[in-house]
C-alpha positions in Angstrom: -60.7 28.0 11.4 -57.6 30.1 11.4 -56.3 28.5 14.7 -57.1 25.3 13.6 -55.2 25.8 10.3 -52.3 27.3 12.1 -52.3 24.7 14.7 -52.0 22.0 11.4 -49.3 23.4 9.6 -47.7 23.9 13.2 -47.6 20.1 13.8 -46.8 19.2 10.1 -43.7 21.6 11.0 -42.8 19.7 13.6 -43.0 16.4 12.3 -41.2 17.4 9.5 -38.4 18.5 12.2 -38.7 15.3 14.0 -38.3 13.3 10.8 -35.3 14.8 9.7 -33.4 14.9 12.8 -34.1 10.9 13.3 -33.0 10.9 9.7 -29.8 12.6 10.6 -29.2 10.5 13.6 -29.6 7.2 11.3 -27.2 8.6 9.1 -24.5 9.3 12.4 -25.5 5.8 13.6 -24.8 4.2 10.1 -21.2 2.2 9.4 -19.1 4.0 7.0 -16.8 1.5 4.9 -13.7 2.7 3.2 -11.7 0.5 0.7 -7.7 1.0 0.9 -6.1 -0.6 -1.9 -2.5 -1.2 -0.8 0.7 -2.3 -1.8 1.7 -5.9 -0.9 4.6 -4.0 0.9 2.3 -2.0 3.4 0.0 -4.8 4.6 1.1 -5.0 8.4 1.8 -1.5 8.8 -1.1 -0.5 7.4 -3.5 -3.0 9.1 -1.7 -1.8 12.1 -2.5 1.9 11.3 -5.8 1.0 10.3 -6.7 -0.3 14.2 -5.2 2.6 15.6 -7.7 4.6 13.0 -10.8 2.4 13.5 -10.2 2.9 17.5 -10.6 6.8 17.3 -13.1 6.5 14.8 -15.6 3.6 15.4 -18.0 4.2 12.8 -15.2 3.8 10.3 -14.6 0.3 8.5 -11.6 -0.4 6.8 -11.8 -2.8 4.3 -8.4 -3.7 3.2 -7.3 -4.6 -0.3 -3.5 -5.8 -0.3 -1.8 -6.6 -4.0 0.9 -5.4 -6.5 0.4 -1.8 -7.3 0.2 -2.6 -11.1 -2.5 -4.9 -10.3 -4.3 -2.7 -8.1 -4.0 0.0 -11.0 -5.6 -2.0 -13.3 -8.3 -3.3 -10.7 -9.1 0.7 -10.4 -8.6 1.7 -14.0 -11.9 -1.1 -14.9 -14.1 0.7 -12.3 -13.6 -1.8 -8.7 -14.7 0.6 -6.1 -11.8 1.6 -4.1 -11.5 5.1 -1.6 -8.0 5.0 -1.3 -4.9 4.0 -2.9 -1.2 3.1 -1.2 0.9 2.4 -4.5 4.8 1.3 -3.8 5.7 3.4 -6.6 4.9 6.7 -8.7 4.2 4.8 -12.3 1.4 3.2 -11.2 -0.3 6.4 -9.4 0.4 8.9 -12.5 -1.0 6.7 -14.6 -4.0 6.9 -12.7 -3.6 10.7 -12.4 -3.3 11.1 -16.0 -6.8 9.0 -16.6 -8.5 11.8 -13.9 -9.1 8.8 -12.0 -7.4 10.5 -8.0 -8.2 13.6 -6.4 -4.8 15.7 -7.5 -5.0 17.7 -4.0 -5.3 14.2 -1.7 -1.9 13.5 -3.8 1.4 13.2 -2.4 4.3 11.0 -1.2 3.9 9.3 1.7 6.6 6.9 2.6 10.0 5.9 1.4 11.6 2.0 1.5 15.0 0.4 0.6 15.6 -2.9 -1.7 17.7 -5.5 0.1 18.7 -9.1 -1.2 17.8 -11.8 1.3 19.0 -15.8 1.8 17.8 -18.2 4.3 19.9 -18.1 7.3 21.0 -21.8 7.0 21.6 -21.2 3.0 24.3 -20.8 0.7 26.6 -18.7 2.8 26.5 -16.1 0.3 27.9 -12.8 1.2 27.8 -10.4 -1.7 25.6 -9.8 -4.9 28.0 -10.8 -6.8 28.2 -14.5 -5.4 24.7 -14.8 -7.2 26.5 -15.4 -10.6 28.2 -18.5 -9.2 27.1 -22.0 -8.7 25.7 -21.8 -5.2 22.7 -19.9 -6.1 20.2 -22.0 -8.6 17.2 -19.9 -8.3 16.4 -15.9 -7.4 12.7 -14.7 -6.9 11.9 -11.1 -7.7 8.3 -9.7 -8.6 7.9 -9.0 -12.1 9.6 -5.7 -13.6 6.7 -5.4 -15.4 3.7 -4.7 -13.2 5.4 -5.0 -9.6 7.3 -2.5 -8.1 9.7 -4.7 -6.3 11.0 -6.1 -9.6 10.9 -2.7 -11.5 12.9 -1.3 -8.7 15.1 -4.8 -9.0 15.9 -5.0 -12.3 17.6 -1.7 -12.4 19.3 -2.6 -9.4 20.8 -5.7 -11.1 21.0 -3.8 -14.5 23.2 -1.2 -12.6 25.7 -4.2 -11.8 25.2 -5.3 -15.3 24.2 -8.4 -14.0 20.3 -9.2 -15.3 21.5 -10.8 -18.3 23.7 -12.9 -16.9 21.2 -14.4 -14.2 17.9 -14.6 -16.2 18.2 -18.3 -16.7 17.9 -18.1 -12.8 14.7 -15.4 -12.2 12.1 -17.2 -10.6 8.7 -13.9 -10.6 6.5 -13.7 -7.8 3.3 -11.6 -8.2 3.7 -9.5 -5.9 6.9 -8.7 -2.9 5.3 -11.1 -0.1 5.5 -13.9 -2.9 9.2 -13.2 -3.0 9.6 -13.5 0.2 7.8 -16.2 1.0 9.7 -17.9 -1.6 13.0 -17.5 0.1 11.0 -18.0 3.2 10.0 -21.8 2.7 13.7 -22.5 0.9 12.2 -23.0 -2.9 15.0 -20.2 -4.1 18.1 -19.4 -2.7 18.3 -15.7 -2.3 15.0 -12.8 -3.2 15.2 -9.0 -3.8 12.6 -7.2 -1.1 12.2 -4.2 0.7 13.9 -3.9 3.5 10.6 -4.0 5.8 10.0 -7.0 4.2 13.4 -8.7 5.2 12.7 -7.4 8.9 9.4 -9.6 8.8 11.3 -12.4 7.7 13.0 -14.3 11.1 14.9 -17.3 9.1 15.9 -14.8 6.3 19.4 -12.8 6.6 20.3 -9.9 4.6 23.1 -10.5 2.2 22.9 -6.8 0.2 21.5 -3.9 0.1 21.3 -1.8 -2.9 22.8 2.2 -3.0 20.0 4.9 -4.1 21.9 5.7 -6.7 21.1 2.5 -8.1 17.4 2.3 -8.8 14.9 4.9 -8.7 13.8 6.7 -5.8 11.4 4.3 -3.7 8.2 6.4 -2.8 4.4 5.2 -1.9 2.0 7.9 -3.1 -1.4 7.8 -2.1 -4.6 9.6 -2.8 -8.2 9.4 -3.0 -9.9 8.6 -5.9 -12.3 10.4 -7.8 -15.1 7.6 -7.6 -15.1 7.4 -4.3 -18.5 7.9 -2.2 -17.3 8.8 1.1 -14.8 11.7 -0.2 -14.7 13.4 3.0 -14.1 10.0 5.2 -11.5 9.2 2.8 -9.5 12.7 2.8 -9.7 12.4 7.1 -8.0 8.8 6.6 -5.1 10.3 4.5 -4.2 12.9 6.7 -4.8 10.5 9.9 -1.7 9.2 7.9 0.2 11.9 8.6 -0.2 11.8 12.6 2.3 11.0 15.2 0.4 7.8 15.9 0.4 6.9 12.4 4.8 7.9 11.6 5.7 5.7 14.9 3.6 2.6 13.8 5.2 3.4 10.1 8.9 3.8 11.5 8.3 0.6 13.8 8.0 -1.4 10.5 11.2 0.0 8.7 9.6 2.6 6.6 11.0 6.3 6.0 7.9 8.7 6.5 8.1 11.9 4.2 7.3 15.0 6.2 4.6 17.2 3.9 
């Protein structure tokens, strides 16, 4: 009887064993899908990134999620389930950070852009920001100062110049910075204030102006993982495959300054 019992609990043992190693290799063999909410700015660099990522690691999916940072703060402030967050400026991220909604030690700046004023190439030959005032320029697309970076960053470019007053009648807001530059793009306005890795995307656009630092705030795209994320660990790996060689050439292909940690 002894043998018998031991012989039981033996193969109970080892079915036990079995099931969770099978278990285990379900779990390796299973598709991990991460959700990167991104500003507009980022989306071909990042999406480019993301295949150089998704080639190491196969069993990653990145799901892309591409819209103004203020939007995309509000889409993670009412609970949509997003791993990681790209914002195109620091408002939008602290105010996240202040809510405990991000990871404080995934936090950190990860890239740095310019604001440049584009024209069509074949359009009102202007040459300087000041010719905006003047009657060859009817209409001038920048995102909206209030929940787009672009425009936040713009309006105290043109407030610098003490000009926002004086072309408001003129302001035509896209949602987000690839609005504003498909808007200049297609000819409905004459000139658009973009990042300048937006202008180098743009092949019938020419750049008229580019803006000094000391005239807006620094332009920084923090990123961290949030707190309500379910694949934590996947996520973290993601940010700091950021940080790689592969990642800073693809990054510096596209016009972007990468900040070194």
């Amino acid at each position: 009887m002894r043998f018998k019992r031991r012989w039981f609990l033996g193969a109970i043992a080892i079915a036990f064993l079995v099931a969770c190693n099978n278990t285990e290799m379900s779990r390796q063999r299973e598709e991990v899908n991460l959700t990167i909410s991104a500003a507009a700015s980022l989306q071909d660099a990042i999406a480019t990134v993301g295949r150089e990522y998704e080639n190491r690691f196969p069993k990653v999916k990145l799901v892309f999620n591409f819209g103004s940072s203020g939007s995309l703060q509000h889409q993670i402030e009412q609970g949509a389930p997003v791993d990681v967050f790209i914002s195109a400026a620091t408002k939008q991220m602290n105010a996240l950070r202040d809510k405990n909604l991000i990871l404080e030690e995934t936090h950190r700046n990860l890239l740095q852009n310019q604001i440049v004023v584009i024209a069509g190439k074949e359009k009102n030959k202007i040459a300087e920001l000041q010719e905006l005032t003047t009657d060859k320029i009817d209409k001038i697309a920048l995102g909206d100062p209030e929940s787009v970076p672009v425009g936040f960053y713009s309006k105290e470019i043109l407030d610098y110049f003490n000009l926002y007053q004086k072309l408001e009648s003129k302001f035509v807001f896209g949602k987000d910075v690839r609005q504003v530059l498909s808007y200049v793009e297609t000819g409905n306005v004459d000139a658009g204030f973009v990042y300048g890795t937006d202008a180098k995307l743009c092949k019938n656009c020419r750049i008229i102006f580019v803006a000094p630092e000391d005239s807006h705030s620094p332009i920084a795209y923090p990123i961290a993982v949030l707190n309500s994320s379910k694949n934590i660990e996947f996520a973290r790996k993601f940010v700091e495959f950021l940080s790689t060689d592969t990642a800073k050439s693809v990054f510096e292909k596209y016009g972007f300054i990468v900040n070194e940690k």
